[in-house]
C-alpha positions in Angstrom: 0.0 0.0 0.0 1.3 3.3 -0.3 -0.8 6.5 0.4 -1.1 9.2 -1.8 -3.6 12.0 -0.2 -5.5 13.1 2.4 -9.2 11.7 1.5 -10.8 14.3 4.1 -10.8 15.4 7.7 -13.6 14.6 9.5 -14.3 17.7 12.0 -17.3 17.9 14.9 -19.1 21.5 15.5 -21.3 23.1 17.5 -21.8 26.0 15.2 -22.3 24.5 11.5 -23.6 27.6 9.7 -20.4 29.3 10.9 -17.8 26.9 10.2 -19.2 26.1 6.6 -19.0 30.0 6.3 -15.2 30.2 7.3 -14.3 27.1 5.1 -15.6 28.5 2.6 -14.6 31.9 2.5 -10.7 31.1 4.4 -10.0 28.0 2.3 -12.0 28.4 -0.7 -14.3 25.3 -0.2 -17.3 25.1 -1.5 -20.3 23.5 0.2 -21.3 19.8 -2.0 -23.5 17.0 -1.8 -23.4 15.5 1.2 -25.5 11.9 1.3 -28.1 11.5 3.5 -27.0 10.7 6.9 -28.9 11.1 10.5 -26.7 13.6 11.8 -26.6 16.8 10.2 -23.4 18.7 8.2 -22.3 19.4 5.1 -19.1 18.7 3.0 -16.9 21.0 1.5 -15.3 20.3 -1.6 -12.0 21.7 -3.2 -10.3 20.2 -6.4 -14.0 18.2 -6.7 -13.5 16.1 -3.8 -15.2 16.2 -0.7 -11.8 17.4 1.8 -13.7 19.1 4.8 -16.4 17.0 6.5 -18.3 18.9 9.4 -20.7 17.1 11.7 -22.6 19.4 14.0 -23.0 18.2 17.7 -24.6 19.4 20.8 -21.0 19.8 22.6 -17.6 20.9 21.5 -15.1 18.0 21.9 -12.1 18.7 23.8 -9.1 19.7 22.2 -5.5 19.4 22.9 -2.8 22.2 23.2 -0.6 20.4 21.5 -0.8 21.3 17.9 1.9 18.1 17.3 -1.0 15.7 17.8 -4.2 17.2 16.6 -3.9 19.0 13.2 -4.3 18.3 9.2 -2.4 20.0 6.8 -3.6 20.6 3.2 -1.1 21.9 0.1 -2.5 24.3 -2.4 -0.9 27.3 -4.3 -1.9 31.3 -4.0 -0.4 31.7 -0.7 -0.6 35.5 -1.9 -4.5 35.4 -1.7 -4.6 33.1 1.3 -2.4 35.7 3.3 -4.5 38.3 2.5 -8.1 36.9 3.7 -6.3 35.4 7.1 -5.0 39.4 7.1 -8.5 41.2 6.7 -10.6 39.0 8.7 -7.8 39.5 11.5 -7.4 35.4 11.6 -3.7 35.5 14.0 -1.5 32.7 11.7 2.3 32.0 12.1 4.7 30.5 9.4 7.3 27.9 9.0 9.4 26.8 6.7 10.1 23.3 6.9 13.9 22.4 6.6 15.8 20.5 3.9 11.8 19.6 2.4 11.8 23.7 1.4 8.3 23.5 2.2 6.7 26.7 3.4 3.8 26.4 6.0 1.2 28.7 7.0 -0.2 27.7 10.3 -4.1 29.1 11.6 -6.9 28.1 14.0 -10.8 27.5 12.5 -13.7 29.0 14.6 -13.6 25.6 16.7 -10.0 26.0 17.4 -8.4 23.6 15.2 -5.4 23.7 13.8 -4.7 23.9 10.2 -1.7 24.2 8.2 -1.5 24.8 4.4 2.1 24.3 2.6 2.9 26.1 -0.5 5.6 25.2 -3.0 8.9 27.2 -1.4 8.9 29.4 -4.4 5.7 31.3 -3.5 7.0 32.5 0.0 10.3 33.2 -1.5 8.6 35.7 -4.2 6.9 37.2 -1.3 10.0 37.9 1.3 9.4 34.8 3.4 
């Protein structure tokens, strides 16, 4: 076996309208057919797969402080654009650039608090100043 990509993340909310708002307008998602299960939420697609799944709940599940265990990371390019709506909706990221790999990371919180980084080809953050 050998794994090529993330399928999806599967994430549990108490505040569905909002999160399928910020997916959609942070990431670029866009909301998708989502079969009929008996919970409710919605599936957001990018690249015409289904990569976000949200699942609304009655309680928020407890999350870690420790980013190391409880995170997904996505890779796109545009790190221009994505910069620039983390920037004007006041969304607090930090960057990394991960060694010898040359991959640059951009590193954010959803509404739910969690974590998210996107890597961009090294080129991008290198045209920028990074």
């Amino acid at each position: 076996m050998e794994i090529k990509l993330l399928e999806h993340v599967n994430l549990q909310t108490t505040q569905l309208e909002l999160m399928e708002n910020w997916y959609t307008e942070i990431l670029e998602l866009e909301k998708g057919y989502r079969p009929p299960f008996e919970t409710n939420g919605a599936w957001l697609y990018g690249a015409e797969y289904p990569m976000v799944h949200l699942v609304e709940v009655d309680e928020s599940p407890q999350k870690s402080d420790n980013p190391a265990l409880e995170h997904f990371a996505m890779r796109a390019v545009g790190l221009e654009s994505l910069l620039e709506r983390l920037k004007a909706r006041g969304i607090l990221y930090f960057n990394v650039r991960v060694p010898e790999l040359r991959i640059f990371q951009v590193n954010f919180y959803d509404p739910e608090g969690n974590h998210i980084h996107i890597d961009f080809p090294p080129g991008e953050a290198d045209s920028l100043g990074f």
